[in-house]
C-alpha positions in Angstrom: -153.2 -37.4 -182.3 -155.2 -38.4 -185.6 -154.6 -41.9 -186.9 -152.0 -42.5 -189.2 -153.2 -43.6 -192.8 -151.3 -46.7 -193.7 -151.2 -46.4 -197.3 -148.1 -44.9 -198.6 -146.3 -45.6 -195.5 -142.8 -47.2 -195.8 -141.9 -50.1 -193.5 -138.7 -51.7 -192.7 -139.7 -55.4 -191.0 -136.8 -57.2 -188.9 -137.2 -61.1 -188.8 -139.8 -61.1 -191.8 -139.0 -64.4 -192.9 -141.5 -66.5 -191.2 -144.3 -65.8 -188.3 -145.4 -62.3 -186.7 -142.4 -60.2 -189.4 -143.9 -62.3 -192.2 -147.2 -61.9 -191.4 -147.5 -58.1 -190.6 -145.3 -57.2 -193.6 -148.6 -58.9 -195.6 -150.8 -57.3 -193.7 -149.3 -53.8 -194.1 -148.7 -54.2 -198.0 -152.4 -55.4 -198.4 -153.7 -51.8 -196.9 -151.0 -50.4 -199.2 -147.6 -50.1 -197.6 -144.6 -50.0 -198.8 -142.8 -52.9 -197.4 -138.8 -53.9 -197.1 -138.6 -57.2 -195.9 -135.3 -58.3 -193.8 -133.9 -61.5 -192.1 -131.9 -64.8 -192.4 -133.4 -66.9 -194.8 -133.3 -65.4 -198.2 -135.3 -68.1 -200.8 -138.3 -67.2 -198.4 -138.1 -63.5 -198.2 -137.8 -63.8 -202.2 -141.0 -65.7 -201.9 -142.9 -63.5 -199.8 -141.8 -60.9 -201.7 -142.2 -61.9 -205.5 -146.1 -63.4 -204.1 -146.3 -59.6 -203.0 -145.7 -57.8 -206.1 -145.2 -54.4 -206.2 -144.1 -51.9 -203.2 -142.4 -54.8 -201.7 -138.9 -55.9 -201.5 -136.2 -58.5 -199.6 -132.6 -58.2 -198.2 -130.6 -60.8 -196.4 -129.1 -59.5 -193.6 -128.2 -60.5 -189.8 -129.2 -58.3 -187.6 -126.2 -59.2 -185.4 -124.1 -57.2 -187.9 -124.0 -53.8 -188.2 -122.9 -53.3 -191.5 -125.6 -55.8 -192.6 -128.5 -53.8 -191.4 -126.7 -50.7 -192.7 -127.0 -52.3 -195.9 -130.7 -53.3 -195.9 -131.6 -49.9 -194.8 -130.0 -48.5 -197.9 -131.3 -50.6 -200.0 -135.2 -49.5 -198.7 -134.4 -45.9 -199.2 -133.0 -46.3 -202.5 -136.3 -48.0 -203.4 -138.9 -46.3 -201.1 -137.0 -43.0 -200.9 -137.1 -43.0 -196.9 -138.8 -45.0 -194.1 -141.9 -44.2 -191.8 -141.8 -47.2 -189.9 -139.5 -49.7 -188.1 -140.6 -52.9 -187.1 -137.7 -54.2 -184.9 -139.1 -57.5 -185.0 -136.2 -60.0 -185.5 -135.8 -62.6 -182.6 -134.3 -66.1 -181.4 -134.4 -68.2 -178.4 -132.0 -70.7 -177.8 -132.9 -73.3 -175.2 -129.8 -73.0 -172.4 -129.7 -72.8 -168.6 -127.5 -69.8 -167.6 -126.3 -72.0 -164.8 -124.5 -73.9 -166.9 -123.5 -71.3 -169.0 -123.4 -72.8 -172.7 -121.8 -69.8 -174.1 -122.7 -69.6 -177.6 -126.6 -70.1 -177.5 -126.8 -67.5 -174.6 -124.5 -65.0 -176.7 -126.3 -65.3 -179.8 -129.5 -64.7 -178.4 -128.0 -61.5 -177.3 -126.7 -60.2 -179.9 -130.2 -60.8 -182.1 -132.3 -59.7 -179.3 -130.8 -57.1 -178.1 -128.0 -55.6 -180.2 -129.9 -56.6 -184.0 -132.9 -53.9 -181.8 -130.2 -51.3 -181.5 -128.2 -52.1 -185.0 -131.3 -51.6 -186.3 -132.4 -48.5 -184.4 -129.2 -46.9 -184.8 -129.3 -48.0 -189.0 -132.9 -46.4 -189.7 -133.2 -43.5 -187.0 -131.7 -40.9 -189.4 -134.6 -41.6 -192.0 -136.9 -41.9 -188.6 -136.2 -38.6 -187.8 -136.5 -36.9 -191.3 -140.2 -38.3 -191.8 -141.2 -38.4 -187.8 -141.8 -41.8 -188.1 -142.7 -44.4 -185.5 -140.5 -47.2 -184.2 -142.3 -50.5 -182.9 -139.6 -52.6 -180.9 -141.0 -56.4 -180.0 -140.1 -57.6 -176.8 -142.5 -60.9 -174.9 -144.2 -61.6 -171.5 -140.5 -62.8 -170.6 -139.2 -59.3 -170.3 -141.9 -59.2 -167.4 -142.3 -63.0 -166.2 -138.8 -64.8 -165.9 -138.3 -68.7 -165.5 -136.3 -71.2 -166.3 -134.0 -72.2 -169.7 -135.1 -68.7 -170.6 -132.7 -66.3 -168.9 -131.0 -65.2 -172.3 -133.9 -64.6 -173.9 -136.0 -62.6 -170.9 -132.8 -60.5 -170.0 -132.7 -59.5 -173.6 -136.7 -58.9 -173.5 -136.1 -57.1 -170.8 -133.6 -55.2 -172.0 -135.2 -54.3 -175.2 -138.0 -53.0 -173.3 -136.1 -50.7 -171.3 -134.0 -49.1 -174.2 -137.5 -48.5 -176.0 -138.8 -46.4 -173.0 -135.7 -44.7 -172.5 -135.6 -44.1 -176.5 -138.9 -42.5 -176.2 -138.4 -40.2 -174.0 -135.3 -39.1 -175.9 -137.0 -38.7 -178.9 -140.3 -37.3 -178.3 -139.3 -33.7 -179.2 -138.1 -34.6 -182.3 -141.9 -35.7 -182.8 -141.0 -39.5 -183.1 -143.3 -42.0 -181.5 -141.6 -45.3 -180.0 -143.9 -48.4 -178.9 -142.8 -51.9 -177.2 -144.8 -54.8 -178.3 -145.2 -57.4 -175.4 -146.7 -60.7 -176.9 -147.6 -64.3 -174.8 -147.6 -67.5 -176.6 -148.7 -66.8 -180.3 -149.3 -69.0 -182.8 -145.8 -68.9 -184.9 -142.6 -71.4 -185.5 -140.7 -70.5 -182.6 -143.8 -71.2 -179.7 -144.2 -74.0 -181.8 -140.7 -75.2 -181.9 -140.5 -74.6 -178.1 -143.4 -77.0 -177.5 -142.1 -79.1 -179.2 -138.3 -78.8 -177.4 -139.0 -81.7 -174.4 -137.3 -79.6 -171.8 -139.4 -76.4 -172.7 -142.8 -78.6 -172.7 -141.6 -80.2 -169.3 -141.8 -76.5 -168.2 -145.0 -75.8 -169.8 -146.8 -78.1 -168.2 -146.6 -76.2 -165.4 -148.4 -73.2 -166.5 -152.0 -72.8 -166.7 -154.0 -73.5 -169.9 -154.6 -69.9 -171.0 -150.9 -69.3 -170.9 -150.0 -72.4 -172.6 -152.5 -71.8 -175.0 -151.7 -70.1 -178.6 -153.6 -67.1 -179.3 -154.0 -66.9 -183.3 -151.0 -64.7 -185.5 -153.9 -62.2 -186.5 -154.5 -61.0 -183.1 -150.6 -60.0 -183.1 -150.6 -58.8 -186.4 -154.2 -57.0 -185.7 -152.8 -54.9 -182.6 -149.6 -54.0 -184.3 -151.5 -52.5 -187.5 -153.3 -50.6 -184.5 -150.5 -49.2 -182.6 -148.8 -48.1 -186.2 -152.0 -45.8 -186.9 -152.3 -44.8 -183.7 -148.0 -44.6 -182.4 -148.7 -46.7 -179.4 -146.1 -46.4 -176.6 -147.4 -50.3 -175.6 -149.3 -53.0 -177.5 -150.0 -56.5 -176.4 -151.4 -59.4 -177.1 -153.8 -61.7 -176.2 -155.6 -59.6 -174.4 -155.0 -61.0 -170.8 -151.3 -59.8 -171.3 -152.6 -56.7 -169.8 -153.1 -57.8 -165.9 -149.3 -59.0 -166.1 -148.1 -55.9 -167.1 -150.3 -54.2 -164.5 -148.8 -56.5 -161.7 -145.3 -57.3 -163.1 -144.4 -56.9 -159.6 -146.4 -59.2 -158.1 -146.5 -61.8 -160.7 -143.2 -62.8 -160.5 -142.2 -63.6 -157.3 -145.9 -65.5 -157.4 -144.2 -68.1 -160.7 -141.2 -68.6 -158.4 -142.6 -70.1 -155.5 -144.5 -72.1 -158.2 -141.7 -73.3 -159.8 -138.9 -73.8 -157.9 -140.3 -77.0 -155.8 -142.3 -78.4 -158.9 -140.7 -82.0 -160.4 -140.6 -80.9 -163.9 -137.9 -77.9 -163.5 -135.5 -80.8 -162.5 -136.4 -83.3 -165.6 -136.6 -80.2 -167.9 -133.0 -78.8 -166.8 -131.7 -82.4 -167.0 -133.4 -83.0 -170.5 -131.6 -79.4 -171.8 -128.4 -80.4 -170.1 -127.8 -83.4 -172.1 -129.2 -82.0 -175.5 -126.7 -79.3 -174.8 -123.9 -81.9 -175.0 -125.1 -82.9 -178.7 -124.2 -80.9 -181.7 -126.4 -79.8 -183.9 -129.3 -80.1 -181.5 -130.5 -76.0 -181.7 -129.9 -74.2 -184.9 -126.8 -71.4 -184.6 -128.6 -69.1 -186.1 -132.7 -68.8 -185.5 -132.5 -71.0 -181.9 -135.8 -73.5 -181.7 -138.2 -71.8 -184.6 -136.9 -74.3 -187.3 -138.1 -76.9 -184.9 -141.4 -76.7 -186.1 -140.5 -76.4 -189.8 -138.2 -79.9 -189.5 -141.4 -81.1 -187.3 -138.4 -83.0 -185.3 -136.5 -82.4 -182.5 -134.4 -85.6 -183.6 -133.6 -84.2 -187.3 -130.4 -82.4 -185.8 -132.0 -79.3 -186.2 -133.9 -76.9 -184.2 -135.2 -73.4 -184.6 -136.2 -70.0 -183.0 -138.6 -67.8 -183.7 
C-alpha cells in the first residue's frame, strides 16, 4: 500500500492534553492535519488549540463516558466534516496493588484504559468506515511485561491490545487499517510522575538502565506519524521494544523470578499500602501524571499519564 499523505487528513486525539496526545496532535497539524483535540483538562486543550490556529479544535470529554465521547466526535465532524484517523490515546495509571484491592484506583484505570478505547472506537467507527480510515489504539510494554503495583494498568494494556487485533481482523474487508502502539518508558508526565511515586521508583530500581531510561517524546511521536502514512498493524518505541515483543513469552516468566525474592517489592508494596490509606494521595481522575506537574508527591496530588 502507498503512503498516506498527511495533509488534509482529519484526526481525532484521545488524552491530548498533555504528553504523547499533546505532542502528536502538534506534530500532525504542523504537516497539515486537521486536528480535534480531546481529554480532561480543558484550559490546556484551549491552549494547545488557540497556539495552533486554524484546522484545530478542543472538547472536554471523559473517555469513561459514552455520551461524552459521542459528543466530541460530533463536534469534529461538524467542523472537519468526517474523520480519517483515531488516535485512542487517552490513559491513566493509578498506583494500587490488586492484592489489596483498592477498588476505585483499579476501576478507574479500567474504565479509561480499556472502556474510553472501546467508547471511543465504538463513537468514531461509523465515520472510520465511510473514509477507510485507520485507527491507532496505544497500549505499553505492560500489556507484554507484567509486575508489581501495575496489575490494573497491564490487564487493561493487555486488553486493549487484544481488542485491536481482533478489531483488525474484523475490519479489514471494509478496507480499514487498525495498529496497536506498544511504547517503554517515554519521556512524558505520567513516567515522570511514576518516578517520582516512591513505591514505583523502589520498583524501578530493579530494572536495568535502558529500561529505566526515558527515550525522548519525538521518537513516540516520530513512529506514530509513520504508522499513520503507512497503517501499521504495530509501532513501538524505543527501538529495543522490539526483542520483547518478539519473546513476550520468555520475558516474563524471566522478570518474575527477578522480582519476586528482590527487597524492594516488599518496601515498595508497603510504601503503596500506606499512601493508599491517605486521601488525596493519587489524583481520581488522571492517576500519577499530575505528579510531575505539582513536582510533589506530598502536595496531595498525584497524576497519570
Amino acid at each position: 500500500m502507498s503512503e498516506w499523505n498527511i495533509v488534509g487528513k482529519r484526526v481525532f486525539i484521545t488524552g491530548a492534553a498533555r504528553g504523547i496526545g499533546e505532542a502528536v496532535a502538534k506534530q500532525l497539524h504542523e504537516k497539515g492535519a486537521c486536528v480535534a483535540l480531546v481529554g480532561l483538562e480543558a484550559e490546556r486543550l484551549k491552549s494547545i488549540a488557540d497556539g495552533l490556529g486554524k484546522r484545530a479544535l478542543y472538547v472536554e470529554a471523559d473517555v469513561s463516558n459514552r455520551k461524552a465521547i459521542d459528543h466530541a466526535v460530533e463536534k469534529t465532524v461538524q467542523a472537519f466534516g468526517g474523520i480519517d484517523v483515531v488516535i485512542a490515546n487517552a490513559g491513566m495509571y493509578h498506583v494500587s496493588p490488586i492484592s489489596e484491592a483498592h477498588a476505585s484506583g483499579i476501576e478507574r484505570t479500567l474504565n479509561v484504559n480499556l472502556f474510553g478505547v472501546l467508547n471511543t472506537v465504538y463513537a468514531t467507527l461509523p465515520y472510520i468506515k465511510q473514509s477507510k480510515g485507520y485507527i491507532l489504539t496505544v497500549a505499553s510494554m505492560a500489556a507484554l511485561t507484567h509486575g508489581p503495583l501495575m496489575g490494573a494498568y497491564a490487564a487493561s494494556k493487555a486488553a486493549v491490545e487484544a481488542l485491536t487485533d481482533s478489531l483488525r481482523i474484523e475490519l479489514y474487508n471494509d478496507g480499514i487499517s487498525v495498529g496497536c502502539a506498544y511504547f517503554a518508558a517515554i519521556d512524558t508526565d505520567l513516567v515522570k510522575g511514576g518516578k517520582m511515586h516512591p513505591a514505583l521508583s523502589k520498583i524501578e530500581e530493579t530494572f536495568p538502565s535502558f529500561i529505566r531510561k526515558p527515550a525522548p517524546l519525538s521518537d513516540a511521536i516520530n513512529v506514530i506519524e509513520r504508522g499513520i502514512q503507512r497503517r501499521s498493524h504495530r509501532i513501538w518505541a524505543p527501538r529495543w521494544l522490539a526483542a520483547f515483543i518478539i519473546l513476550r513469552g520468555a520475558v516474563q516468566p524471566i522478570m518474575e523470578k527477578h522480582l519476586v525474592k528482590h527487597p524492594n517489592i516488599k518496601l515498595a508494596l508497603n510504601i503503596s499500602n500506606r499512601e493508599a490509606q491517605i486521601d488525596g494521595r493519587q489524583d481520581a481522575s488522571l492517576g500519577v501524571a499530575l505528579l510531575a506537574a505539582d513536582n510533589s508527591f506530598t502536595s496531595g496530588k498525584s497524576c497519570d499519564e
